[in-house]
N, CA, C and O of each residue as an XYZ file, in Angstrom:
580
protein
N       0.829     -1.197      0.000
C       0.000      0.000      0.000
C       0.871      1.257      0.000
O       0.804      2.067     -0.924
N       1.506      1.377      0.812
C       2.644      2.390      1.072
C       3.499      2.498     -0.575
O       3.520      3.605     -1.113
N       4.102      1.416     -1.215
C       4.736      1.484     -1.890
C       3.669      2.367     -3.404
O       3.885      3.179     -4.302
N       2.617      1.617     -2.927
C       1.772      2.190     -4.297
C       1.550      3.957     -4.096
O       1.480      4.690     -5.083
N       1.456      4.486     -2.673
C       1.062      5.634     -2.796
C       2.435      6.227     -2.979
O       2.195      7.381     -3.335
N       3.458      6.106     -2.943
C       4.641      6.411     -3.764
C       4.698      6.825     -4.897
O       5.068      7.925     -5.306
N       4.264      5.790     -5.532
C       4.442      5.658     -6.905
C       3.065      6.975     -7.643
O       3.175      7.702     -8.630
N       2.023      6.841     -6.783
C       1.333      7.660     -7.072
C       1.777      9.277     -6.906
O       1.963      9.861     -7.973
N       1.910      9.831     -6.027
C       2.994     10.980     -5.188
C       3.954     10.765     -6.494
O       3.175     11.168     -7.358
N       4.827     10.490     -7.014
C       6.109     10.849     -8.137
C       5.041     10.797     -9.109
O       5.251     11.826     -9.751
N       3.962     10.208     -9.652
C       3.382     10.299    -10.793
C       2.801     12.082    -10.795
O       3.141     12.865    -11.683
N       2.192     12.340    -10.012
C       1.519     13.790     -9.814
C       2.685     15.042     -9.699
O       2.541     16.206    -10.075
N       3.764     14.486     -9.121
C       4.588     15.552     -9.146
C       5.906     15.773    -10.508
O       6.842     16.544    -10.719
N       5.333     14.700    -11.119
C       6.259     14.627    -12.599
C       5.131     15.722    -13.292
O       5.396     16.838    -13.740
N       3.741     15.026    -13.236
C       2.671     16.145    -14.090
C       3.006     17.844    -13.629
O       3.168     18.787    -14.404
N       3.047     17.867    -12.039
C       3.081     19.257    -11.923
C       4.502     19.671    -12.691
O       4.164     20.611    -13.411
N       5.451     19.512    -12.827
C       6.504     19.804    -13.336
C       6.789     19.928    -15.328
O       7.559     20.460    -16.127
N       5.858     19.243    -15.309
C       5.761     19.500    -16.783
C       5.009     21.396    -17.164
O       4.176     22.131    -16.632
N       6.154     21.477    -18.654
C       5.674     23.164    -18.459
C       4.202     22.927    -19.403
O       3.787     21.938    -20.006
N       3.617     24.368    -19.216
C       2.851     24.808    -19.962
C       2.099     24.564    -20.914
O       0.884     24.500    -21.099
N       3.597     24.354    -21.861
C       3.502     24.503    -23.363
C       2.557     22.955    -23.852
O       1.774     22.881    -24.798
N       2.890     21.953    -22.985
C       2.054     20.466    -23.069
C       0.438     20.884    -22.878
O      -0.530     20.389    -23.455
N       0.462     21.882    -21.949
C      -1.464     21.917    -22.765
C      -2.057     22.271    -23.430
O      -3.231     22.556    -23.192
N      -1.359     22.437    -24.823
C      -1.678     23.336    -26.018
C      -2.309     24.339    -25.791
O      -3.536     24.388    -25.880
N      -1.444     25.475    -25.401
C      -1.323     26.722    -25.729
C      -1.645     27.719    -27.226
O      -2.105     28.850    -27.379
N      -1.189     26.749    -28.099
C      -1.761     27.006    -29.467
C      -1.849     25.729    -30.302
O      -1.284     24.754    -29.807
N      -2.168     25.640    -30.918
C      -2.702     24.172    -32.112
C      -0.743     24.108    -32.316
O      -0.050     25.124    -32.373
N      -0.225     22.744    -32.389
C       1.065     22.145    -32.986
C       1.500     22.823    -34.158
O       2.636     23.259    -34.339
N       0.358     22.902    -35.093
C       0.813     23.395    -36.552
C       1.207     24.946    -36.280
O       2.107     25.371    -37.006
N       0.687     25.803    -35.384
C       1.228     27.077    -35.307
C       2.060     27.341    -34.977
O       2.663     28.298    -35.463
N       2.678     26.387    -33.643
C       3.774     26.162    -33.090
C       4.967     26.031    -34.021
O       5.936     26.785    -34.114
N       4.713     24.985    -34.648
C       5.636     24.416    -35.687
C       5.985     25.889    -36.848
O       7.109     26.239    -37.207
N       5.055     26.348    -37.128
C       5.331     27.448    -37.716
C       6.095     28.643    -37.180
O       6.971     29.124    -37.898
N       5.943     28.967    -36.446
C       6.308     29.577    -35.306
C       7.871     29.677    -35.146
O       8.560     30.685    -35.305
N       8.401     28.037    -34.692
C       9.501     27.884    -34.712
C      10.272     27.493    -36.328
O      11.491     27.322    -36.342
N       9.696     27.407    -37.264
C      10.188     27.326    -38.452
C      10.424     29.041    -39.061
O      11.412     29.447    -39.674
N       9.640     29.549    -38.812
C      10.277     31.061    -39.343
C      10.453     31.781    -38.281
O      10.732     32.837    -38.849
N      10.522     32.098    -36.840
C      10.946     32.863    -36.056
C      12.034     32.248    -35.086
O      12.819     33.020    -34.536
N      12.115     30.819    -34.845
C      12.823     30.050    -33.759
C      12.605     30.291    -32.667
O      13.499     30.272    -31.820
N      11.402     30.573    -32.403
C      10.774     30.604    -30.925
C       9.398     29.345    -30.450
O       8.680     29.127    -31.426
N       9.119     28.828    -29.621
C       8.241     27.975    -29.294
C       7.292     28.429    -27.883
O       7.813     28.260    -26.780
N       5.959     28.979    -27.967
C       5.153     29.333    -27.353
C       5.092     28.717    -26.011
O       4.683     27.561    -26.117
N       5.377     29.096    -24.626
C       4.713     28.198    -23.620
C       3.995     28.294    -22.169
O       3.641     27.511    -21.288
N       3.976     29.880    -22.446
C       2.495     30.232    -21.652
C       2.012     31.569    -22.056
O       2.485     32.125    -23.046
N       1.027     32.143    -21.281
C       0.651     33.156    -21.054
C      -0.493     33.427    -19.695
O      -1.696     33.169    -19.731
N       0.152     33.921    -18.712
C      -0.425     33.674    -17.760
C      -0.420     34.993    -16.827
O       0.446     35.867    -16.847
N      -1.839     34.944    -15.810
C      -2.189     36.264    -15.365
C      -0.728     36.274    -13.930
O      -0.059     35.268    -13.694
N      -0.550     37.552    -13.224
C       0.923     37.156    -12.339
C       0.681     39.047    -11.668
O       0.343     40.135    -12.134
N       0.989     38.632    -10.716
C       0.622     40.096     -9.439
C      -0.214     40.165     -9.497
O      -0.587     41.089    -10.220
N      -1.044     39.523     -8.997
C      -2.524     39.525     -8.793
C      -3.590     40.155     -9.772
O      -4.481     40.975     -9.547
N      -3.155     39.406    -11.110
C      -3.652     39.824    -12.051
C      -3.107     41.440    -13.034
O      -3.304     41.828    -14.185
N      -2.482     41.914    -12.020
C      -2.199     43.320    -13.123
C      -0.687     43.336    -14.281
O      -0.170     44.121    -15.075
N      -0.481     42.144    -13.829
C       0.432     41.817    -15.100
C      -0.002     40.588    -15.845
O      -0.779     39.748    -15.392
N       0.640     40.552    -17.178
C       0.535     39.329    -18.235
C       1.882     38.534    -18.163
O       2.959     39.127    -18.236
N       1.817     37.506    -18.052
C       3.659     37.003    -18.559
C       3.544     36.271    -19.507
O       3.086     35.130    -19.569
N       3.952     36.905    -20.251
C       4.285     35.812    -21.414
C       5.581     35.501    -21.168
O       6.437     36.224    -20.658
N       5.734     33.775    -21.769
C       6.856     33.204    -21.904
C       7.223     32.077    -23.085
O       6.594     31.020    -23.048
N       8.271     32.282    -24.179
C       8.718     31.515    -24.681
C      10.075     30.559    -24.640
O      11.049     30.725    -23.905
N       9.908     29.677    -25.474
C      11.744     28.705    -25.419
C      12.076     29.525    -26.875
O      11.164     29.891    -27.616
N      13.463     29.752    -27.166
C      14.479     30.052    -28.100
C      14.714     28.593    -28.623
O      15.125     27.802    -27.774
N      14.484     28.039    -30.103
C      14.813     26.913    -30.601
C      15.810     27.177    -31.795
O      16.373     26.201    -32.290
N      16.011     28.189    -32.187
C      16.984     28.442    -33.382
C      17.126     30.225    -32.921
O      16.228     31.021    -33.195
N      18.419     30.635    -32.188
C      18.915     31.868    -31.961
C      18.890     32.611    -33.347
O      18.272     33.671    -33.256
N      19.256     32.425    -34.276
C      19.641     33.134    -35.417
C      17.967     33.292    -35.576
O      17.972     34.501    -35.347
N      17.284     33.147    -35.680
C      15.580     33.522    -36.201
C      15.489     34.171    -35.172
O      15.258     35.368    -35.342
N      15.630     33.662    -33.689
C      14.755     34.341    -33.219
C      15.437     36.091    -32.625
O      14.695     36.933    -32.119
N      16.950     36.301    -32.847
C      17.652     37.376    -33.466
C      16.432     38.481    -32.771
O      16.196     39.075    -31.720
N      15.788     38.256    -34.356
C      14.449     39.425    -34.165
C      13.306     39.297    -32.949
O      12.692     40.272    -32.516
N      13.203     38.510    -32.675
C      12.519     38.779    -31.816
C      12.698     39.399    -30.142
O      11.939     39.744    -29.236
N      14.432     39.279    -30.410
C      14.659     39.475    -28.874
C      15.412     40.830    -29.101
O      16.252     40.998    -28.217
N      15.381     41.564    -29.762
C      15.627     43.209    -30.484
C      15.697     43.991    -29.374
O      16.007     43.324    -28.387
N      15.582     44.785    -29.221
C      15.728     45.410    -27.669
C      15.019     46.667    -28.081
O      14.372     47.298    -27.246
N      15.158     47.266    -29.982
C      14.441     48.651    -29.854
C      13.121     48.146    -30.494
O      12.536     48.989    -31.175
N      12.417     46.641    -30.376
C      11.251     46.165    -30.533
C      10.425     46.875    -29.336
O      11.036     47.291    -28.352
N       9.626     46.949    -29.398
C       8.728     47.544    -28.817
C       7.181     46.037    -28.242
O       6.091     46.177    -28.798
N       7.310     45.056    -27.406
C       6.126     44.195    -27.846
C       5.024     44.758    -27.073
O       5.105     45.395    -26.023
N       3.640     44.332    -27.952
C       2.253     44.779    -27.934
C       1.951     43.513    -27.149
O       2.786     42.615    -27.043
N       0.473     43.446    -26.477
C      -0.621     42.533    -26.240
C      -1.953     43.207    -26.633
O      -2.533     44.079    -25.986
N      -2.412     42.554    -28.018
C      -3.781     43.262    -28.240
C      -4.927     42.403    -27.503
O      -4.808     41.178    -27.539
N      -6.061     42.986    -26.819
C      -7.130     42.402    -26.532
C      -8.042     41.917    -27.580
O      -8.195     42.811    -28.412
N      -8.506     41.178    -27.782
C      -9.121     40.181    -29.448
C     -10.236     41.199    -28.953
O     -10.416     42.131    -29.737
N     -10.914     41.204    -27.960
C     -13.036     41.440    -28.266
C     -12.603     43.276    -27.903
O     -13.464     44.111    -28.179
N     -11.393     43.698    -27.356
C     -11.730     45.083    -27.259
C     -10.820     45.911    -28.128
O     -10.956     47.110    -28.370
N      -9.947     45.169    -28.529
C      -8.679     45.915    -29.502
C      -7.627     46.951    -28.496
O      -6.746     47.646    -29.001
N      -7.849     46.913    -27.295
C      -6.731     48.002    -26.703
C      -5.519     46.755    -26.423
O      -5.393     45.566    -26.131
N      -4.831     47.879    -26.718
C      -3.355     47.178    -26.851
C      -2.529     47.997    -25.340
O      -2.462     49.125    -24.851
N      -2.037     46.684    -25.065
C      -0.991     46.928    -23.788
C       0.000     46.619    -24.009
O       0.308     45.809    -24.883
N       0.778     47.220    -23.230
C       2.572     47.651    -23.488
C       3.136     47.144    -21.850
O       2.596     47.039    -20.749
N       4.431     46.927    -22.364
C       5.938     46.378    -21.705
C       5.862     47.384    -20.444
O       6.330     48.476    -20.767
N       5.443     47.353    -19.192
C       6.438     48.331    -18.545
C       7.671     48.730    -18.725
O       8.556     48.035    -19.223
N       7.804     49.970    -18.295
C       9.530     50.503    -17.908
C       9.652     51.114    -17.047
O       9.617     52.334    -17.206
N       9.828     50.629    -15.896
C      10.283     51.674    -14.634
C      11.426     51.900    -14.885
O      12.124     51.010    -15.372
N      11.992     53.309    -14.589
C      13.044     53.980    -15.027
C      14.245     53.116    -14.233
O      15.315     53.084    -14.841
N      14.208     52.569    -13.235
C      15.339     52.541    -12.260
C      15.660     50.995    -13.265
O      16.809     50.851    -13.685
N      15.058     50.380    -13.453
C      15.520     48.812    -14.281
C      14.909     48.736    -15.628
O      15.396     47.884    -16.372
N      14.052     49.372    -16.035
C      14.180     49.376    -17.707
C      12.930     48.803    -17.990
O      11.944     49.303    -17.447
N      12.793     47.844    -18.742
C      10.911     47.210    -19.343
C      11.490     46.066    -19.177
O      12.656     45.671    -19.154
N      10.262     45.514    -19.042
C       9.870     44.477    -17.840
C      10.289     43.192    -18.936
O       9.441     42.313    -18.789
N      11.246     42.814    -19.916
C      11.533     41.869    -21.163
C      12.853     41.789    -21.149
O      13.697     42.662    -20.947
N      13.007     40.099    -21.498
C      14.084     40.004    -21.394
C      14.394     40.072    -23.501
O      13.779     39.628    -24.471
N      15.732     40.922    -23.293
C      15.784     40.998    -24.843
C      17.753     40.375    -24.481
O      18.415     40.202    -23.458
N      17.983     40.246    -25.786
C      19.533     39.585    -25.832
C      20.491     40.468    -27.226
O      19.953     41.205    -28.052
N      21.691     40.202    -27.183
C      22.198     40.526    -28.793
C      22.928     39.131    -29.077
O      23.693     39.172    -30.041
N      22.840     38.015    -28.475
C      22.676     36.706    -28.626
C      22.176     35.539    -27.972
O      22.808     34.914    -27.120
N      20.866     35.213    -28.440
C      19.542     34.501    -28.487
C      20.306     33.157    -28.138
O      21.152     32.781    -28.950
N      20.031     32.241    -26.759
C      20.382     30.896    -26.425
C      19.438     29.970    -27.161
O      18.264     30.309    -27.311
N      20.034     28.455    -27.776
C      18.829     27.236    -27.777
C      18.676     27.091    -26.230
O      19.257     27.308    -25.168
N      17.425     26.541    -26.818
C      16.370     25.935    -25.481
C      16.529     27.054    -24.079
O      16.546     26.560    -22.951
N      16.596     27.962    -24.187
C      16.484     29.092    -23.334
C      15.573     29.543    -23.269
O      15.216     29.938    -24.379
N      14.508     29.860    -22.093
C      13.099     30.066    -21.967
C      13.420     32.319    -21.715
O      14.273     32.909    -21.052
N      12.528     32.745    -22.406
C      12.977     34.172    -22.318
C      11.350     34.602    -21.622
O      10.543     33.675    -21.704
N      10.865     35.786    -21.020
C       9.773     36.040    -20.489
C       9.626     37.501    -21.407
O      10.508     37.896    -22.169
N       8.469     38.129    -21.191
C       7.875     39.756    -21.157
C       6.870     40.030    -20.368
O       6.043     39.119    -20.355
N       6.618     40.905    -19.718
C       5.446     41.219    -18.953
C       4.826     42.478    -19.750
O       5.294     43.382    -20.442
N       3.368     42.038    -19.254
C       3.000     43.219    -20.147
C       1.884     43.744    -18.765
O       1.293     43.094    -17.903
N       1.945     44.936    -19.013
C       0.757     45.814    -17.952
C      -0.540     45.195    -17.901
O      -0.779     44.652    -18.980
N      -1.434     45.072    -17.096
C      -3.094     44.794    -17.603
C      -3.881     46.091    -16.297
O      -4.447     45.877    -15.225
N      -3.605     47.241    -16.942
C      -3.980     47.793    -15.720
C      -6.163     47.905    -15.753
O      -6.993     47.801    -16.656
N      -6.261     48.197    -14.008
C      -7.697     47.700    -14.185
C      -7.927     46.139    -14.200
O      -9.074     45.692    -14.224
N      -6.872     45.355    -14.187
C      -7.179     43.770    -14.687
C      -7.995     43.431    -15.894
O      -8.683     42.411    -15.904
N      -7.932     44.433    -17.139
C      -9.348     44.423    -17.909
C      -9.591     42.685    -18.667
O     -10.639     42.077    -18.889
N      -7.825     42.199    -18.962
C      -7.574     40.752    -19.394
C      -8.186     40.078    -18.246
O      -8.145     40.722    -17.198
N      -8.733     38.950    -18.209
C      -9.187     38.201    -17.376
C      -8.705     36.659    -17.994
O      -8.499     36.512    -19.199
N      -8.565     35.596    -17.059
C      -8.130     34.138    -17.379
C      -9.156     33.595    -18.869
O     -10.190     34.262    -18.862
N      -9.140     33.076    -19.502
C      -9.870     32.838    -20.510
C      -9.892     33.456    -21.990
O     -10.042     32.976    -23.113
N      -9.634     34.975    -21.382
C      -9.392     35.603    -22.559
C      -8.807     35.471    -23.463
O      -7.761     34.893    -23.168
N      -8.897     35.784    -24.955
C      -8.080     35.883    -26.010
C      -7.617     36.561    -26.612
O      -8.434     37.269    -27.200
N      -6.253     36.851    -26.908
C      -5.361     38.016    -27.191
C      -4.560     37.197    -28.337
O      -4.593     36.043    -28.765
N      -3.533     38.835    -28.728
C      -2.419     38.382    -30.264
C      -1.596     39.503    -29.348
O      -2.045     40.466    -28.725
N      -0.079     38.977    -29.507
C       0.845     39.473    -28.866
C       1.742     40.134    -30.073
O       2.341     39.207    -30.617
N       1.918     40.831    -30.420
C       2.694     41.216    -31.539
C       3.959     41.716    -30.917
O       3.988     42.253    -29.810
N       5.387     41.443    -31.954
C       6.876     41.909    -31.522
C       7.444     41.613    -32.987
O       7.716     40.578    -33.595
N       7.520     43.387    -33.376
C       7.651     43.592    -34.582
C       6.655     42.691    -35.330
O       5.569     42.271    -34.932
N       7.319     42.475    -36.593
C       6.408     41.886    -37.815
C       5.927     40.461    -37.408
O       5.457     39.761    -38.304
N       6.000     39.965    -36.139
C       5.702     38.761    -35.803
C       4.544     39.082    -34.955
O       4.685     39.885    -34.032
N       3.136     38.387    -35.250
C       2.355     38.126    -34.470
C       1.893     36.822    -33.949
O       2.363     35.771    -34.386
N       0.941     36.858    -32.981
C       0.544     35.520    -32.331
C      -0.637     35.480    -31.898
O      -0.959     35.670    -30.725
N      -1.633     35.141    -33.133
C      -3.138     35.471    -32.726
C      -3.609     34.177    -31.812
O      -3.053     33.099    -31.603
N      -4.894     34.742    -31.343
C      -5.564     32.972    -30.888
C      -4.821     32.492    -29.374
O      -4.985     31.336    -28.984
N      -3.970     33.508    -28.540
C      -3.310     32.615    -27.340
C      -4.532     33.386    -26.184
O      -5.084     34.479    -26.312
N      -4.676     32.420    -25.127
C      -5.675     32.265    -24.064
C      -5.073     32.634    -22.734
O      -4.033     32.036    -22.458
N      -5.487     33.427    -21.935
C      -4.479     33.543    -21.110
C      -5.217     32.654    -19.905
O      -6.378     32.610    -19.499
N      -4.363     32.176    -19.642
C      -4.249     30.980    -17.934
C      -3.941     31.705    -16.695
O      -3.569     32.878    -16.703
N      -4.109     30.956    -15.553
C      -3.703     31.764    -14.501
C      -2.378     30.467    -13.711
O      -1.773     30.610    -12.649
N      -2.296     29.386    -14.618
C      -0.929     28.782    -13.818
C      -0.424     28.254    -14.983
O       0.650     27.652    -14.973
């Protein structure tokens, strides 16, 4: 008995440890696209400070693509799908905007951005397109873990 609830206990805590990106976050084929012309791979988007921030987070799968995306005089958006207002990167002056940018992009390196949600107007469920530069990302849902 003992031995079985073991085995159960490591089964649940392998699941909690698995990221994100395993509960389809976006359909495979977008993904795949995704990392075929930008070298980035989607794997959350989730509410964080009690809702008044967004985090997005991706993995780096090919540095040279994803180059552009981690730009530093990029500017990234979060548009709201049903209201169209678009939210922006903090920058508190004393540490800069709230993204991690590089001038050389790691494989398999998970990079973050936060984006403002002031008011909390995003709520868990919602659907947004994150744009950074000419790259967008329609259709992602935001989660709260």
């Amino acid at each position: 008995m003992l031995h079985s609830l073991k085995i159960l206990l490591l089964c649940c805590a392998v699941q909690l440890l698995q990221p994100a990106a395993a509960a389809g976050i976006l359909p495979e084929n977008v993904q795949a696209e995704l990392e075929q012309q930008w070298g980035i791979r989607v794997i959350s988007l989730r509410q964080s400070a009690a809702g008044y921030m967004l985090d997005f987070r991706y993995k780096v799968t090919d540095p040279v693509k994803a180059k552009k995306v981690l730009d530093r005089s990029i500017k990234p958006q979060l548009i709201v799908t049903s209201t169209g207002n678009h939210l922006q990167v903090p920058a508190p002056s004393k540490i800069g905007p709230l993204r991690q940018s590089s001038r050389e992009p790691r494989t398999d390196t998970n990079y973050f951005i936060f984006f403002a949600n002031p008011r909390r107007q995003v709520n868990i469920g919602d659907e947004v397109s994150i744009q950074i530069g000419k790259l967008e990302i329609p259709g992602l849902k935001v989660s709260n873990s």
